[in-house]
FIKOLZA-1660 file (N, C-alpha, C; in steps of 0.1 Angstrom, whole numbers, plus 5000, padded with zeros to 4 digits):
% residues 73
   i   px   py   pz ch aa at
   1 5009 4988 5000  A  X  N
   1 5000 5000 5000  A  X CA
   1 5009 5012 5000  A  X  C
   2 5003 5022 4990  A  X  N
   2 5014 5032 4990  A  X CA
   2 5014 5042 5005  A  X  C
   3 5023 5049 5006  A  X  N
   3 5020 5056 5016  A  X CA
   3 5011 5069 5016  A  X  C
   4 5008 5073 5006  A  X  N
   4 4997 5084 5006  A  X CA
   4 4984 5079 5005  A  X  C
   5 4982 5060 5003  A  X  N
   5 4970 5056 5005  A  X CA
   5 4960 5066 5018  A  X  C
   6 4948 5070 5017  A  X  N
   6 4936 5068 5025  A  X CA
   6 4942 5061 5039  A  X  C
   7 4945 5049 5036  A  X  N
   7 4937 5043 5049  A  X CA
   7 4955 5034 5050  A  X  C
   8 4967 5042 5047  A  X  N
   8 4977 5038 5052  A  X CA
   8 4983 5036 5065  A  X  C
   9 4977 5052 5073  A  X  N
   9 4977 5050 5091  A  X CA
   9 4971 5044 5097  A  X  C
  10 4958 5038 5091  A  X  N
  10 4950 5029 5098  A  X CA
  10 4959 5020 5102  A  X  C
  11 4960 5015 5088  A  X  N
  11 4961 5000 5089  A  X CA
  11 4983 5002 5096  A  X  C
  12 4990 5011 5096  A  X  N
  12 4999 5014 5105  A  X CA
  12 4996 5013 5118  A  X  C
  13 4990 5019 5124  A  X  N
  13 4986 5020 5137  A  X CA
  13 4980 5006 5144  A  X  C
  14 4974 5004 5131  A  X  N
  14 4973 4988 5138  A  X CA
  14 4978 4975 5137  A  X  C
  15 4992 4978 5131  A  X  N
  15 5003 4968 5131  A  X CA
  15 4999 4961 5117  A  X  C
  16 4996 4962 5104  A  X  N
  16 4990 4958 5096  A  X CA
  16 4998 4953 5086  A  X  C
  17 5015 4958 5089  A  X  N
  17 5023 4960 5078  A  X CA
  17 5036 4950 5084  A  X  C
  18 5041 4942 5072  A  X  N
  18 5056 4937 5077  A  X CA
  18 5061 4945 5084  A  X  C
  19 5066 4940 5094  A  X  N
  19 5076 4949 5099  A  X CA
  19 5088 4950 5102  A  X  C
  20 5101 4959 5101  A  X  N
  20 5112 4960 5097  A  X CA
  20 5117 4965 5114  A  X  C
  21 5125 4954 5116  A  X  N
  21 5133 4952 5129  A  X CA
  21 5145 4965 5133  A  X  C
  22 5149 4967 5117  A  X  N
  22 5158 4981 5119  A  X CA
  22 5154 4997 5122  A  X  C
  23 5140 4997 5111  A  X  N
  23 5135 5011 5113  A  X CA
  23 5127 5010 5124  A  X  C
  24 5125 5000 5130  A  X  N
  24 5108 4993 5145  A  X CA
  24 5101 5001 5136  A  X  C
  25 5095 4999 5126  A  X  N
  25 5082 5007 5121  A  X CA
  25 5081 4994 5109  A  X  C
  26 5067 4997 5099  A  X  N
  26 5074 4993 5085  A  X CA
  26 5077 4992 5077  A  X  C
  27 5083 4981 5070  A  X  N
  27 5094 4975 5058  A  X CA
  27 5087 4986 5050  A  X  C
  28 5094 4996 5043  A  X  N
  28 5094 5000 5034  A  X CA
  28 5097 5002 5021  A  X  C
  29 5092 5000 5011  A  X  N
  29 5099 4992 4992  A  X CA
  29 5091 5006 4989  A  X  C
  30 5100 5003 4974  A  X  N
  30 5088 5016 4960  A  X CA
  30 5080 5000 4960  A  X  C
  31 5070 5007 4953  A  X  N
  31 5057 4999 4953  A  X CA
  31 5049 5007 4937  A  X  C
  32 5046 4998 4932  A  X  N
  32 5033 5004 4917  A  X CA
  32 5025 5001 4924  A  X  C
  33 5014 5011 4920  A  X  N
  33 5001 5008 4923  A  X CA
  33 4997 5010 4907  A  X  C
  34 4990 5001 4903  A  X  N
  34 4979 4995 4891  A  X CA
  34 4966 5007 4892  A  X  C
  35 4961 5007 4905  A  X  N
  35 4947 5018 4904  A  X CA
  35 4950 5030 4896  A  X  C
  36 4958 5038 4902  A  X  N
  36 4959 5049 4903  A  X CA
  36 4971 5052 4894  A  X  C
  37 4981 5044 4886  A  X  N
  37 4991 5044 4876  A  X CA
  37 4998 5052 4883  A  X  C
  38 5005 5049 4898  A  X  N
  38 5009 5056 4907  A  X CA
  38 5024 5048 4914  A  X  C
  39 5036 5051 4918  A  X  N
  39 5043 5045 4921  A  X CA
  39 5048 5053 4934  A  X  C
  40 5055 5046 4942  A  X  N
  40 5059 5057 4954  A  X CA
  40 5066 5048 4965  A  X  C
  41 5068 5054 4975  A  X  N
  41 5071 5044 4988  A  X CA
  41 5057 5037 4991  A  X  C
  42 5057 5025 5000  A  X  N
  42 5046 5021 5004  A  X CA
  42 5049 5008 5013  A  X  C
  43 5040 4998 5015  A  X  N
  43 5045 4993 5027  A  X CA
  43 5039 4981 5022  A  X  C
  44 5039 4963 5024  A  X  N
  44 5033 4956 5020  A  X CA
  44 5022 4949 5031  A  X  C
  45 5014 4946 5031  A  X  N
  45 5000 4944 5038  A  X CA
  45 5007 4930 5047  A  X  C
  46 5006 4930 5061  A  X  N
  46 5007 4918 5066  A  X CA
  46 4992 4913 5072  A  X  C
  47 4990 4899 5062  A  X  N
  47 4974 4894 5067  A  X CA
  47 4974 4887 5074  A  X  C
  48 4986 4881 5086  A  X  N
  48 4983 4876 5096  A  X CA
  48 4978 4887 5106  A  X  C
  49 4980 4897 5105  A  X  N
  49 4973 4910 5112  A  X CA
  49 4958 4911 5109  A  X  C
  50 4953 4908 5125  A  X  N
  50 4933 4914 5123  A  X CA
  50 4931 4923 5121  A  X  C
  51 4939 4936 5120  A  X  N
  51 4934 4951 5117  A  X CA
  51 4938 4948 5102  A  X  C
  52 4949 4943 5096  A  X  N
  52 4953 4941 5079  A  X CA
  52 4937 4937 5073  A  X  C
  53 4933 4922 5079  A  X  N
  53 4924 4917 5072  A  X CA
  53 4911 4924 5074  A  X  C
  54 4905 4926 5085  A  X  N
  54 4896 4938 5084  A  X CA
  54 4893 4945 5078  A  X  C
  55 4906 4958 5076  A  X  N
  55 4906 4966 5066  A  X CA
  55 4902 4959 5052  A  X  C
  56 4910 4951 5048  A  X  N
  56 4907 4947 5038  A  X CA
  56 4896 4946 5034  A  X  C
  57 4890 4933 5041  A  X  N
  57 4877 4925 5037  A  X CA
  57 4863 4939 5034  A  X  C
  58 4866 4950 5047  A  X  N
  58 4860 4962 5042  A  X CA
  58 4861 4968 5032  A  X  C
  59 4871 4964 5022  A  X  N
  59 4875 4975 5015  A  X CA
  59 4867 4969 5000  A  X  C
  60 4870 4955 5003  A  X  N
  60 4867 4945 4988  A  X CA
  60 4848 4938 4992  A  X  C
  61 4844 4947 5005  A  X  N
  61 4830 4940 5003  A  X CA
  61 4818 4948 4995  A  X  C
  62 4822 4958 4987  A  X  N
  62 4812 4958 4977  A  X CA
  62 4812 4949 4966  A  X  C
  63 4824 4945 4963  A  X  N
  63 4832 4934 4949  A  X CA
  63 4825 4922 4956  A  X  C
  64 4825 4918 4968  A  X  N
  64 4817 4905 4973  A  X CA
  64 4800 4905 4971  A  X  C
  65 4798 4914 4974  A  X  N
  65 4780 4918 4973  A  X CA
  65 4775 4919 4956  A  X  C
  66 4786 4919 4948  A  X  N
  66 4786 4926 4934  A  X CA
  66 4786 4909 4924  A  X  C
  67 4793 4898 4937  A  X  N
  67 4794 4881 4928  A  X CA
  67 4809 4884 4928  A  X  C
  68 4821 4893 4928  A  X  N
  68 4829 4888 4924  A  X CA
  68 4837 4875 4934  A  X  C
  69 4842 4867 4933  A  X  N
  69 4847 4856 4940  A  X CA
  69 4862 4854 4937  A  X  C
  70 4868 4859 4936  A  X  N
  70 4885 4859 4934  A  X CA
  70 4892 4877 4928  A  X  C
  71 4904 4878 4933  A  X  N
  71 4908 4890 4934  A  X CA
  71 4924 4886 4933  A  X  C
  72 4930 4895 4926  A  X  N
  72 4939 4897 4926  A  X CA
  72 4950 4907 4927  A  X  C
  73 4954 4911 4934  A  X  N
  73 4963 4921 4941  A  X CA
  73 4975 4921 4943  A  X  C
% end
C-alpha cells in the first residue's frame, strides 16, 4: 500500500504491515500501484494482522455483494 494511501495509518497504527526490525516501524519498498498508475514508497500488507484483514475484507465488500469471488492484488 502506498503511503499516501487513504487508509495507510490505519492499517499502520494497527500493526498491519511487515515489519522491519531496523527502522521498529514498516518494511518499506517503491511499490506500483495499478489503480491509480501511481508508484511511490509504500509498505506491503501483513494478513496475519486482524486490523490488515479487516481493513481489507471492508474494503473489497462491495466486489463480494457485486458476485465477484476471486481477486487479485
Amino acid at each position: 500500500m502506498l503511503h499516501t494511501h487513504p487508509l495507510y495509518e490505519t492499517l499502520r497504527a494497527g500493526d498491519g504491515f511487515f515489519y522491519d526490525p531496523i527502522s521498529k516501524g514498516p518494511s518499506k519498498q517503491n511499490l506500483w500501484s495499478s489503480g491509480m498508475a501511481e508508484s511511490g514508497d509504500g509498505s506491503w500488507i501483513d494478513f496475519s494482522s486482524p486490523k490488515a484483514r479487516s481493513v481489507w475484507a471492508e474494503g473489497i465488500r462491495g466486489l463480494v455483494e457485486y458476485g465477484v469471488d476471486g481477486i487479485w492484488e
